[in-house]
C-alpha positions in Angstrom: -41.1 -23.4 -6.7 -40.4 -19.9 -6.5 -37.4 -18.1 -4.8 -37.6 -14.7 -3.3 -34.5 -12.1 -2.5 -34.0 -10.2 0.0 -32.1 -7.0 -0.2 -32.1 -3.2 0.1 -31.4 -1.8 -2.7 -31.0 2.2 -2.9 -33.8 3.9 -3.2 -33.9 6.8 -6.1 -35.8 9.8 -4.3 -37.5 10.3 -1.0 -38.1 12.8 0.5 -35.8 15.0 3.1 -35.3 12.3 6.4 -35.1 15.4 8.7 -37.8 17.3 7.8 -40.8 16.7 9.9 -42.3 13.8 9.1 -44.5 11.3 10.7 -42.3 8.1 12.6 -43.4 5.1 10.0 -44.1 1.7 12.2 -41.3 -1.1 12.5 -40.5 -2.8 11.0 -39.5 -1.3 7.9 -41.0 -2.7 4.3 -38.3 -4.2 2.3 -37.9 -4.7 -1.6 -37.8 -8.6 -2.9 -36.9 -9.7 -6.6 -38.4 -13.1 -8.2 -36.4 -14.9 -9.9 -37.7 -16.1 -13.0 -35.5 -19.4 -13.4 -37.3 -21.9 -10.5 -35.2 -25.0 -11.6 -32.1 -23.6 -11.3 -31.8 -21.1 -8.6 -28.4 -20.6 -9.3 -28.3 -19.3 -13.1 -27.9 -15.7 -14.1 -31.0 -14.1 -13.9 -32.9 -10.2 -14.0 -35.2 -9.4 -11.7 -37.4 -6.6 -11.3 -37.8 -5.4 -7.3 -41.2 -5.5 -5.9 -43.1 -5.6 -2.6 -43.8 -9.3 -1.2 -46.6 -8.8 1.3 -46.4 -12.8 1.8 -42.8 -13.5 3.5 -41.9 -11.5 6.9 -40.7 -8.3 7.0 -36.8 -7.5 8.7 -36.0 -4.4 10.1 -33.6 -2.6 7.5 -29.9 -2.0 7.6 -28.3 1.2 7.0 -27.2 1.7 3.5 -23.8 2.7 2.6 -22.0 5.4 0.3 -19.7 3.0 -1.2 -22.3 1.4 -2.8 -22.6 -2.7 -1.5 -25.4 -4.8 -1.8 -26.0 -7.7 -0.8 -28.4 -10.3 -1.3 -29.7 -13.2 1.0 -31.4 -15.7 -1.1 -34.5 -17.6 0.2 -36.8 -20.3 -0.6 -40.6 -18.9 0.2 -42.5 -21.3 2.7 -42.9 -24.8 1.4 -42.2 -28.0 3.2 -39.0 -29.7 2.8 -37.7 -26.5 1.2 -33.5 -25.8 2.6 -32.3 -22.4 2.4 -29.7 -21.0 -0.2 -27.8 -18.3 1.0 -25.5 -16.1 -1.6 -23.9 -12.9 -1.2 -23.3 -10.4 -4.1 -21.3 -7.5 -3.4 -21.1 -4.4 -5.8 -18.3 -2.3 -4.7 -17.9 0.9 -5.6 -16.4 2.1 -8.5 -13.6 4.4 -8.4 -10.4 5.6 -10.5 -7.1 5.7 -7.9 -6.2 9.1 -9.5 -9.2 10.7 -7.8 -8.4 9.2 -4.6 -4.6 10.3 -4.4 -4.7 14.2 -3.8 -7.5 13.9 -0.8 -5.1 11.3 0.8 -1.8 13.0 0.0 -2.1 16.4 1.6 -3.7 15.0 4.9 -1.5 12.9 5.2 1.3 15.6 5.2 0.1 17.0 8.4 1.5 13.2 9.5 5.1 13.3 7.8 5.3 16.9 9.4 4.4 15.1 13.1 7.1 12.3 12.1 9.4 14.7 10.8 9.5 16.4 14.3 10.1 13.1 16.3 13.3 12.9 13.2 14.6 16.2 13.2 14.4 16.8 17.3 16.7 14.3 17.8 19.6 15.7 15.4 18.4 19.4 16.5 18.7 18.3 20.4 22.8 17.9 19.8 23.2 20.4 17.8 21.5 23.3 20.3 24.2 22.2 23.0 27.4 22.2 20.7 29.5 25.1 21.4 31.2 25.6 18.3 27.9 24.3 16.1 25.4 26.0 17.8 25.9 29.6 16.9 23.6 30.6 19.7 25.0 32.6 23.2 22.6 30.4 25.2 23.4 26.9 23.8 24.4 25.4 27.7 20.6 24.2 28.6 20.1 22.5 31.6 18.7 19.4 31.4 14.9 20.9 32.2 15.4 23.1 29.4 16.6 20.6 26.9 13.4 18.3 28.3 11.2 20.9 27.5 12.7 21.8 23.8 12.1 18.1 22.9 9.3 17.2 24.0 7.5 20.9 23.7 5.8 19.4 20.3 4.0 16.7 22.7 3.0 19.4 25.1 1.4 21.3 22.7 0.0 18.2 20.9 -2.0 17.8 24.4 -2.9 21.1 24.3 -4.4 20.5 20.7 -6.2 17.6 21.7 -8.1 19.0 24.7 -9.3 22.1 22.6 -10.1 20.1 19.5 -12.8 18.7 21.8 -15.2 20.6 21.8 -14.9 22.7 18.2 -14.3 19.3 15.6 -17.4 19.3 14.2 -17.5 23.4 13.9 -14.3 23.1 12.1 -14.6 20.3 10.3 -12.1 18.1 8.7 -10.5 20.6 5.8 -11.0 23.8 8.2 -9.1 21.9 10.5 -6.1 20.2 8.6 -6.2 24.0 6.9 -5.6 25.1 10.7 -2.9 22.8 11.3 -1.0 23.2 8.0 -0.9 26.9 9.6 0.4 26.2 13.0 3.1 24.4 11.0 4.0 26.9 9.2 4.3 29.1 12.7 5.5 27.0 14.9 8.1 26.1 12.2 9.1 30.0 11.7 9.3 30.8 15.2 11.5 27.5 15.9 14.1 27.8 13.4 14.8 31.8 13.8 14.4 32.1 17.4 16.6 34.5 18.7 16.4 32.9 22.7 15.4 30.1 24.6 11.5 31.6 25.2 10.7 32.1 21.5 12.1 28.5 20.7 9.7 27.2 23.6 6.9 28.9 21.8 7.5 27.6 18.7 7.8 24.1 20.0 4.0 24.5 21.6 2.5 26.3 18.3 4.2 23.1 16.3 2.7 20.5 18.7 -0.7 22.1 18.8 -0.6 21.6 14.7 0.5 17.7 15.3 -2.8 17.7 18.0 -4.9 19.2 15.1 -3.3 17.1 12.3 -3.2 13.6 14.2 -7.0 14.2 14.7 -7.9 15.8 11.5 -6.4 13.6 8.9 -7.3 10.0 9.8 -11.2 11.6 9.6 -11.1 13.0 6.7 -9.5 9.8 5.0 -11.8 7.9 6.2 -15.0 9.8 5.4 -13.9 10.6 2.1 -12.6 7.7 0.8 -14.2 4.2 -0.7 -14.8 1.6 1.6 -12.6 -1.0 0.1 -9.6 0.9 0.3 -9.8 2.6 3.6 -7.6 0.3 5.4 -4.9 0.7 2.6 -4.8 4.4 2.8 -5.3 5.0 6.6 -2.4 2.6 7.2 -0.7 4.4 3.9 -1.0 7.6 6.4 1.4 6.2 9.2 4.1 4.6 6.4 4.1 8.5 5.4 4.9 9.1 9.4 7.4 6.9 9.6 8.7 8.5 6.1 8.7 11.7 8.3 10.8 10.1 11.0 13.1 9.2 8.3 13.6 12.1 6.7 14.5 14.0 9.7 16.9 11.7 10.1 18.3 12.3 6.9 18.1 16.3 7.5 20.1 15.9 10.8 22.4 13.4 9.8 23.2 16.4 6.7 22.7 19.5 8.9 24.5 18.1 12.0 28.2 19.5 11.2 26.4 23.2 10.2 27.0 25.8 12.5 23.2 26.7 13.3 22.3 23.5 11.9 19.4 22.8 14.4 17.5 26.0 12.6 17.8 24.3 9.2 16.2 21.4 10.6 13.3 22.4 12.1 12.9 25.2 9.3 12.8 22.4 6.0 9.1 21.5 7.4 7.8 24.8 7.0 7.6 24.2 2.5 6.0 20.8 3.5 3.1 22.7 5.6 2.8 25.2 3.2 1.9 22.6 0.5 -0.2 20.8 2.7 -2.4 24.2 3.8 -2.5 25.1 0.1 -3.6 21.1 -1.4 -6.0 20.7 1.8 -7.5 24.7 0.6 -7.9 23.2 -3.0 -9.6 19.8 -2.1 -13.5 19.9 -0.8 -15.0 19.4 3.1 -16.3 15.8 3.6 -19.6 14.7 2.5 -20.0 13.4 5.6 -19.6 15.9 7.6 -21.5 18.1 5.6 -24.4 15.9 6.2 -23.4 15.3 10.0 -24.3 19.3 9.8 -27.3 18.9 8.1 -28.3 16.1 10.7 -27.8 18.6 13.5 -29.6 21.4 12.0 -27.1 23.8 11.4 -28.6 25.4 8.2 -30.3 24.4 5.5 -30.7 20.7 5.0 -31.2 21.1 1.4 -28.2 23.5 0.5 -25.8 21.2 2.4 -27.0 18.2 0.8 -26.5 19.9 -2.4 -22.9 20.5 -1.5 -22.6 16.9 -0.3 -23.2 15.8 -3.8 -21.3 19.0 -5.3 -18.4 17.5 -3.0 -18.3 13.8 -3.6 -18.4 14.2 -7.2 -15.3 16.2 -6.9 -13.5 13.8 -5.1 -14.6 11.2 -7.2 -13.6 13.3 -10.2 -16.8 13.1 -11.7 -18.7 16.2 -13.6 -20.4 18.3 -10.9 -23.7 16.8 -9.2 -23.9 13.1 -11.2 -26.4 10.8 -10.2 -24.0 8.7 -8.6 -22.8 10.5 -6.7 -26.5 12.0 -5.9 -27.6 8.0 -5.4 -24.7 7.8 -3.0 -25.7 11.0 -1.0 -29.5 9.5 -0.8 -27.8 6.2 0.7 -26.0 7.8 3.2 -29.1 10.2 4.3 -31.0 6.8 4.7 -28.5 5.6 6.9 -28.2 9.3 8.7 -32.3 8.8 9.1 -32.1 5.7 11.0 -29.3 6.8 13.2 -31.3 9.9 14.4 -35.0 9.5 14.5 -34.9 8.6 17.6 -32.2 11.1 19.0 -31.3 14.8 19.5 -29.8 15.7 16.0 -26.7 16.5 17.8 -24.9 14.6 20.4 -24.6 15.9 23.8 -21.0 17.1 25.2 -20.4 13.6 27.1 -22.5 11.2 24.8 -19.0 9.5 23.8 -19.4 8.4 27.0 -22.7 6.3 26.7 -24.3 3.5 24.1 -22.5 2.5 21.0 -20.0 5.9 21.2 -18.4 4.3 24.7 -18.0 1.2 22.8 -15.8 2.5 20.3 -14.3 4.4 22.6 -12.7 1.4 24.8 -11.8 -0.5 21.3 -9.8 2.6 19.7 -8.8 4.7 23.1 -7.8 0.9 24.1 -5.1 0.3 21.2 -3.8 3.7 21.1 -3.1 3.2 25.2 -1.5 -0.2 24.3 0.2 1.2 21.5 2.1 3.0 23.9 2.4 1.5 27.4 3.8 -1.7 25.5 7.2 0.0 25.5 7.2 1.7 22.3 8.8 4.9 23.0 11.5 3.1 25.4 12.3 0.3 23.2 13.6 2.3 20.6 15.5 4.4 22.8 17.8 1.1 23.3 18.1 0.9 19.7 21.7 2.6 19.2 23.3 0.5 22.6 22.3 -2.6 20.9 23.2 -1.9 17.4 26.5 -1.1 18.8 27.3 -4.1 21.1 26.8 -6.0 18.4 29.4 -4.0 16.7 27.2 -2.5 13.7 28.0 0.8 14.4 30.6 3.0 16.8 29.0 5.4 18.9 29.9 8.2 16.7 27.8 7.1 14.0 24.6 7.0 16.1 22.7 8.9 13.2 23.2 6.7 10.6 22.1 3.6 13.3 18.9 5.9 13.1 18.5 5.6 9.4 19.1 2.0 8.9 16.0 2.0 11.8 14.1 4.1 9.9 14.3 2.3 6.9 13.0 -0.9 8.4 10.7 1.1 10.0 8.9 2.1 6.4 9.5 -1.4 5.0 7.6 -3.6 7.9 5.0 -0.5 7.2 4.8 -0.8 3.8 3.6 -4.3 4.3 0.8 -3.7 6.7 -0.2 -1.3 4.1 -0.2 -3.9 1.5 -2.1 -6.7 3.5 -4.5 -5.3 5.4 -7.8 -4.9 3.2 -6.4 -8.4 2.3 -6.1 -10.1 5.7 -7.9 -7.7 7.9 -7.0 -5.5 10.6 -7.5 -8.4 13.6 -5.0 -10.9 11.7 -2.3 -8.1 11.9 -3.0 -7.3 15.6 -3.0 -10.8 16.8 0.3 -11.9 15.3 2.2 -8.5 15.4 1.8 -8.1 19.2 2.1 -12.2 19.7 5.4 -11.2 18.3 6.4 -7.7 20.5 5.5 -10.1 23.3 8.5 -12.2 22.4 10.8 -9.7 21.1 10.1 -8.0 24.8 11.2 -10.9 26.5 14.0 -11.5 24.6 15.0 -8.2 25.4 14.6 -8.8 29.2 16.4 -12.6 28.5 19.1 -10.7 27.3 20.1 -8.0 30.2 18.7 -10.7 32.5 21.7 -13.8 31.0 22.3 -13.7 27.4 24.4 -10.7 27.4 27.0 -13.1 25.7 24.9 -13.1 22.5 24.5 -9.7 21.2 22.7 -11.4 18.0 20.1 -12.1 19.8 19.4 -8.3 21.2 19.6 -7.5 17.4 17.4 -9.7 16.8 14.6 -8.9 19.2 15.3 -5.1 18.6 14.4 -5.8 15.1 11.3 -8.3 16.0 10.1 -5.6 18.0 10.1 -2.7 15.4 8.9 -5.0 12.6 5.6 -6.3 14.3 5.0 -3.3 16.0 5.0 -1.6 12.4 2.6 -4.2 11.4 0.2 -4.1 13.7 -0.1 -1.3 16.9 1.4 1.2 14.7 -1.0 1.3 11.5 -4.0 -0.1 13.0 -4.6 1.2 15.9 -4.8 4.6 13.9 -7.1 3.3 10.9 -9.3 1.5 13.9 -9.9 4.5 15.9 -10.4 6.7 12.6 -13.2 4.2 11.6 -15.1 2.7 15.0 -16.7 6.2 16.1 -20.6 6.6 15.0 -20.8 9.5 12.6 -22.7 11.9 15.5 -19.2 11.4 17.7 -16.5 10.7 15.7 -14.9 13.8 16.1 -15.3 13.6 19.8 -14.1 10.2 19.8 -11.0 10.6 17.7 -9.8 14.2 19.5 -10.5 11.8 23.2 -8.2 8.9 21.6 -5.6 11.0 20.2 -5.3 12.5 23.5 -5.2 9.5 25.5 -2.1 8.3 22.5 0.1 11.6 23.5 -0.7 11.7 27.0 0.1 8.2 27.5 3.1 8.2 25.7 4.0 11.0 28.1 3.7 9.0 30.8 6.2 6.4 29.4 8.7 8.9 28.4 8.8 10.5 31.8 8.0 7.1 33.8 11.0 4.9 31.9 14.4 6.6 33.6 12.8 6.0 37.3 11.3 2.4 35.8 14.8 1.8 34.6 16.5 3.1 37.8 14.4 1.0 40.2 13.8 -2.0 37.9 16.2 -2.3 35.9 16.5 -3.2 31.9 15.5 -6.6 32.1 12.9 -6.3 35.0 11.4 -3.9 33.1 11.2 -5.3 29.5 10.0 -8.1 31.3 6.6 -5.8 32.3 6.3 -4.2 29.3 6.4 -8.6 27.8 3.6 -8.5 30.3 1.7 -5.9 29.5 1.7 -6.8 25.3 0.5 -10.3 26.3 -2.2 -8.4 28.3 -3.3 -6.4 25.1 -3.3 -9.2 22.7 -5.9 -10.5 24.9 -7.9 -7.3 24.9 -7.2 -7.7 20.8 -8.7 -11.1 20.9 -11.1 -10.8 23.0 -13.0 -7.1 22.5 -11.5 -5.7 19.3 -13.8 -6.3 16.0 -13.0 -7.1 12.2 -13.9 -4.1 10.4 -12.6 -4.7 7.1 -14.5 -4.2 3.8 -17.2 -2.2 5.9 -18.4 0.6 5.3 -18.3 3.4 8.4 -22.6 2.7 8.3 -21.8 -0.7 8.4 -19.6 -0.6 11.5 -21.9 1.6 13.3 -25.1 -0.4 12.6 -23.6 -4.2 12.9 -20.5 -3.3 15.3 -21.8 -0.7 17.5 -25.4 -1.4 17.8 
């Protein structure tokens, strides 16, 4: 009895995929291996690949850059014969050292957009302290206090919208290279603005930097890291934002009794951007976007494979143009091949609106409007009244409440980080909004007849923050940053990211008339409404994505 294997192994050389060539007829030939053991399938055996005209043909897969294969094992046609299925995975191989630096530096430009959401709130007393201030102008109205805080979303906005169109031009480094500049701008003009007009502009210039950055960095994590750690690192990326939150706490709980103390504090990010600008100048583009560029035509196919190669091998650290990373390269252009022979090479200006790109965009654009609608911003902003009716803190200590949420903050985060190539990103979802469900109506069972057991506020606060760390606030970010097809993820990410700030606009102005009209426990009791309506969009329209590769997700997800 013979058994036969059927798999796709890489090939070694082919020719260029987008030069023109002839279509070749479906389906597509695959490679089988004999086994030479027939009495025991199941022992350790070589096998040397080989066309078998005599079993049917299946239309290929896309291949993957992190290498993966894996192989179905059949019986060929006898009677009686049951099928034996086994499934051998080859990850790729990789040292963590050459991963660090191209996931550190992006993921600056997110401490730098946490940082902001820290240092604001210690900068937004001191600007209005008389004696602390050491400003003429420190008696804003409340418009003008509005806009200084939330100028930085404004101008994220603004980044979104214009990153639209130009993400692919850019590309991933040219654009975290961009917004490690408006950083260091924005930052300047912020913290030595001599009146209210300059500040203003500095706010936008810093926010159009977070728009660049938000968009920027979970791309070029993704595309440039291996497969089996993608979900570590992109969900590593928002512990480093919540890092960011906490350490501009930190900076304003120092800074807050220095006269002019508000410069200081939106100043000590300006060192941070330059370091990102200079690590994100010193690391290469993305291979994948390099070959995204090829795909569309935009120069010569053969010099930007060559730096596709050149690049991967550099953030592998292996010596310039191995034949891994060459292997690698070929897989991907497979992939790339089978993607586009049947399309324009470049995506039209609403194709993330059609097909497999519209599908992606309801699953990410989805969590990242969930993400925020569920309360997120307006929860938190309860956190000090509860903390001190409980009688953690006095009023006067309202910073260091801040910390101590901050640091439970980065420890719920540290654990999504840890578990979710382990469990998967839909296990996380599930049970961290099935849990900001009830912490929400806690909440509302509180203000509504509980206010008798402050304990229990406490412990819905911290229900809240802890599952929301472990599930809407990493995933959401690593799902949109890997769902996109290749030919619109830049699109698709720069539309999500704008539907994250603009929604969470929407919240922050919508919650004091919510409040006003609803009251507290009326209207925790809609946002416990609304998370129990996005667990069942999580259950019932988001995908697992983990341990596949972004061809993977495209071809078997999307398609």
């Amino acid at each position: 009895m013979a058994y036969s294997a059927i798999s796709s192994p890489p090939p070694l050389r082919f020719p260029s995929p987008f030069h023109n060539q002839p279509p070749k007829p479906k389906p597509h030939s695959l490679l089988f291996c004999s086994f030479g053991n027939q009495k025991n399938p199941k022992s350790k055996t070589s096998c040397i690949f080989s066309p078998n005209k005599n079993i049917p043909m299946f239309s290929r897969q896309p291949l993957l850059c992190a290498p993966k294969l894996r192989f179905n094992v059949q019986y060929s046609a006898e009677e009686g014969a049951e099928p034996l299925a086994t499934d051998a995975t080859i990850q790729e191989v990789f040292s963590w050292s050459s991963v660090i630096l191209p996931f550190f530096f992006p993921a600056l430009g997110g401490l730098l957009f946490g940082y902001d959401i820290g240092a604001t709130s210690g900068a937004a007393l001191s600007l209005q302290s008389p004696e602390l201030s050491g400003i003429s102008w420190f008696n804003l109205s409340a418009v003008q206090l509005g806009l200084v805080v939330s100028g930085s979303l404004y101008g994220a906005l603004l980044g979104s919208i214009l990153v639209y169109p130009i993400s692919d031009f850019l590309g991933r480094r040219r654009e975290l290279i961009t917004a490690a500049l408006l950083y260091v701008f924005g930052g300047l003009l912020t913290s030595y603005a001599p009146g209210l007009n300059v500040l203003l502009l500095g706010r936008l210039v810093y926010g159009l930097g977070i728009g660049l950055a938000m968009h920027g960095a979970p791309l070029y994590i993704a595309e440039t890291c291996p497969s089996q750690i993608r979900g570590t690192l992109i969900s590593l990326k928002e512990l480093f934002i919540v890092l960011g939150i906490l350490v501009g706490f930190l900076v304003g709980s120092i800074q807050i009794n220095a006269v002019g103390g508000w410069r200081y504090m939106y100043g000590f990010g300006v060192p941070i951007a330059l370091l990102m600008g200079l690590g994100m100048w010193s690391l290469p583009p993305s291979p994948r976007w390099l070959l995204l560029r090829a795909a569309q035509g935009k120069g010569s196919f053969q010099e930007y494979k060559e730096k596709a190669i050149s690049a991967l091998s550099k953030l592998r650290g292996r010596p310039p143009g191995d034949k891994v990373s060459e292997k690698q390269i070929e897989e991907s252009l497979v992939s790339l091949k089978s993607a586009y022979k049947e399309d324009e090479p470049e995506g039209s200006f609403l194709e993330v609106f059609q097909g497999p790109s519209l599908k992606a965009f309801v699953i990410g654009g989805g969590l990242v409007l969930f993400q925020q609608i569920t309360g997120q911003p307006s929860v938190l902003y309860y956190a000090g009244p509860i903390l001190q009716s409980a009688g953690f803190s006095a009023a006067a200590d309202a910073t260091r409440v801040s910390v101590v949420i901050g640091l439970f903050k980065l420890a719920m985060t540290w654990i999504a980080v840890v578990k979710v190539d382990d469990l998967g990103r839909r296990p996380l979802l599930i049970g961290g909004v099935s849990g900001i469900a009830l912490s929400l109506f806690l909440l509302s069972a509180y203000y509504k007849f509980l206010g008798g057991f402050p304990l229990v506020a406490v412990a819905a606060l911290l229900l809240y923050v802890g599952c929301y760390q472990i599930s809407f606030g990493p995933i959401s970010w690593l799902m949109v940053s890997e769902i996109f097809p290749l030919r619109t993820r830049g699109r698709g990410i720069s539309l999500a990211v704008l539907t994250n700030f603009g929604s969470n606009a929407i919240v922050t102005f919508a919650f004091s008339p919510l409040k006003e009209f609803l009251g507290a426990e009326n209207l925790f009791l809609l946002f416990g409404a609304i998370a129990l309506l996005s667990l069942v969009f999580v259950v019932v329209i988001v995908p697992e994505t983990k341990g596949l590769s972004l061809e993977e997700i495209e071809s078997k997800i999307l398609k």
